[in-house]
C-alpha positions as CSV (number, residue, x, y, z in Angstrom):
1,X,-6.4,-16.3,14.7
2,X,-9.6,-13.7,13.7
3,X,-9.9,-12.8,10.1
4,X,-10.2,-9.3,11.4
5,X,-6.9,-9.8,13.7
6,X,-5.2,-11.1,10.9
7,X,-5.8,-7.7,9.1
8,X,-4.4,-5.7,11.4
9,X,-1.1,-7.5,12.2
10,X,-0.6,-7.3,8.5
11,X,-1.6,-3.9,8.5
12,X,0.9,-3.0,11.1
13,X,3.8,-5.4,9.0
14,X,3.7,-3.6,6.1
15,X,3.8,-0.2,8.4
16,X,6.8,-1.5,9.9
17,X,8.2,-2.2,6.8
18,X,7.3,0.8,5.2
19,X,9.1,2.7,8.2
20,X,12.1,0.8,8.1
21,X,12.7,1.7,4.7
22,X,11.8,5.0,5.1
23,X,14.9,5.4,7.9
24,X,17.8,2.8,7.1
25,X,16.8,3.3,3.4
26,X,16.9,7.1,3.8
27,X,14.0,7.9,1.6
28,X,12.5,9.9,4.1
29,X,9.3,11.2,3.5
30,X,6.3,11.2,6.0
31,X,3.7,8.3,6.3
32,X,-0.4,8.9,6.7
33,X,-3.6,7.8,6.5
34,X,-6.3,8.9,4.1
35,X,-9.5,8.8,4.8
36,X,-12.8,11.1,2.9
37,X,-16.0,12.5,4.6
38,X,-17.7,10.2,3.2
39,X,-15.8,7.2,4.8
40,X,-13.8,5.9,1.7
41,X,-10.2,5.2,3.2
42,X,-6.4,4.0,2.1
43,X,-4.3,2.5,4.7
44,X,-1.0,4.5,3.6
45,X,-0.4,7.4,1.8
46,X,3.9,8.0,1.7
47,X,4.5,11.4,0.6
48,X,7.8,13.3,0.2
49,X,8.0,16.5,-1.6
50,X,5.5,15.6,-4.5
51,X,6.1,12.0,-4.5
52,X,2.9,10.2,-3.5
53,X,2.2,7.0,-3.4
54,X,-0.8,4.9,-2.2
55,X,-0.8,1.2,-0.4
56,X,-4.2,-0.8,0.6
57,X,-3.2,-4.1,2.4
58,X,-6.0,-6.9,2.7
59,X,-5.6,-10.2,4.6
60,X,-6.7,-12.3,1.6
61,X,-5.7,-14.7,-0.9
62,X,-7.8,-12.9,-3.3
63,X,-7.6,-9.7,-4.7
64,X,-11.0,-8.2,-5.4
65,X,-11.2,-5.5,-7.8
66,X,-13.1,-3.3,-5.1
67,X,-10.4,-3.4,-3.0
68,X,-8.6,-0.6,-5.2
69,X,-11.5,1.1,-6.0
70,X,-10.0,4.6,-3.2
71,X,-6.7,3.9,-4.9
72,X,-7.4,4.5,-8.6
73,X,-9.8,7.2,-7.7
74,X,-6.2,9.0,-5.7
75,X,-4.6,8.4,-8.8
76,X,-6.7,9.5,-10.7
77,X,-7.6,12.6,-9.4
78,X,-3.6,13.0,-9.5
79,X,-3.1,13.0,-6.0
80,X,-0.7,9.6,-6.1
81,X,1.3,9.1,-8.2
82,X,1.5,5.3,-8.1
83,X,-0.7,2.8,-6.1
84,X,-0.2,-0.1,-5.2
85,X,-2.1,-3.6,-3.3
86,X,-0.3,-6.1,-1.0
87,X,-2.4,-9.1,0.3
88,X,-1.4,-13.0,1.0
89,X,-2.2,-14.0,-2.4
90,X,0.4,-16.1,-4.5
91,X,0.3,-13.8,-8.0
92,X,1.4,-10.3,-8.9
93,X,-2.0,-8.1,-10.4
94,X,-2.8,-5.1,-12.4
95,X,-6.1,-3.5,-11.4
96,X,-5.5,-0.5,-13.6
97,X,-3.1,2.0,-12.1
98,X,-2.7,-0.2,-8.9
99,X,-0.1,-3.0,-8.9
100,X,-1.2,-5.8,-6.7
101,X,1.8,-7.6,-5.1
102,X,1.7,-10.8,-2.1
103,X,3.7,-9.8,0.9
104,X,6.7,-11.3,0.0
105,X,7.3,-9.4,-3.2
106,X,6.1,-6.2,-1.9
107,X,8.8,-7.0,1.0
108,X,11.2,-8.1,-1.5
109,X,10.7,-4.7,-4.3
110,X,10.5,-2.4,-0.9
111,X,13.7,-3.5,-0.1
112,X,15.6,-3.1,-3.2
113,X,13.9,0.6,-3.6
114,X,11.7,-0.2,-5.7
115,X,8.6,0.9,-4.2
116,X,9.9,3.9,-2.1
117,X,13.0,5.5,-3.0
């Protein structure tokens, strides 16, 4: 499998799982993408009411710090109120405001609500 492949089908995981809670959780709430003028992006943005919250997903054992760098400027500029990384590392991070979790916590933490609720 591509490197760039491998980005987009966990990409579009993470999506599903963000839907899935969104509906049998019942959290609601609407699901975007963010993305400046100037070409500086976040893969998800899950907003209800004024509940923001920011994901960037990388398809990488290693969390660089640059990956966040859109994330803690949304946060803050206030317009998330929590950020967070998911990538196919082993360890949970902090890089700053933006908690850095592998897949299979992020999974785990969505599930029980505590990501979305």
């Amino acid at each position: 499998m591509e490197k760039a492949e491998q980005g987009a089908l966990l990409e579009t995981l993470v999506l599903h799982e963000l839907r899935a809670r969104q509906s049998y959780g019942g959290v609601g709430g609407k699901i975007l993408f963010w993305r400046t003028p100037s070409g500086k992006e976040v893969d998800f943005i899950w907003s209800r009411g004024r509940k923001h919250v920011g994901f960037e997903v990388k398809a990488s054992a290693r969390w660089r710090s640059s990956f966040s760098r859109s994330l803690r400027e949304l946060h803050r500029e206030g317009a998330i109120q929590r950020a967070f990384g998911v990538y196919l590392g082993d360890d949970e991070l902090r890089d700053g405001p933006v908690r850095v979790l592998p897949y299979s916590k992020f999974a785990h933490a969505l599930a029980r609500g505590d990501i979305i609720a």
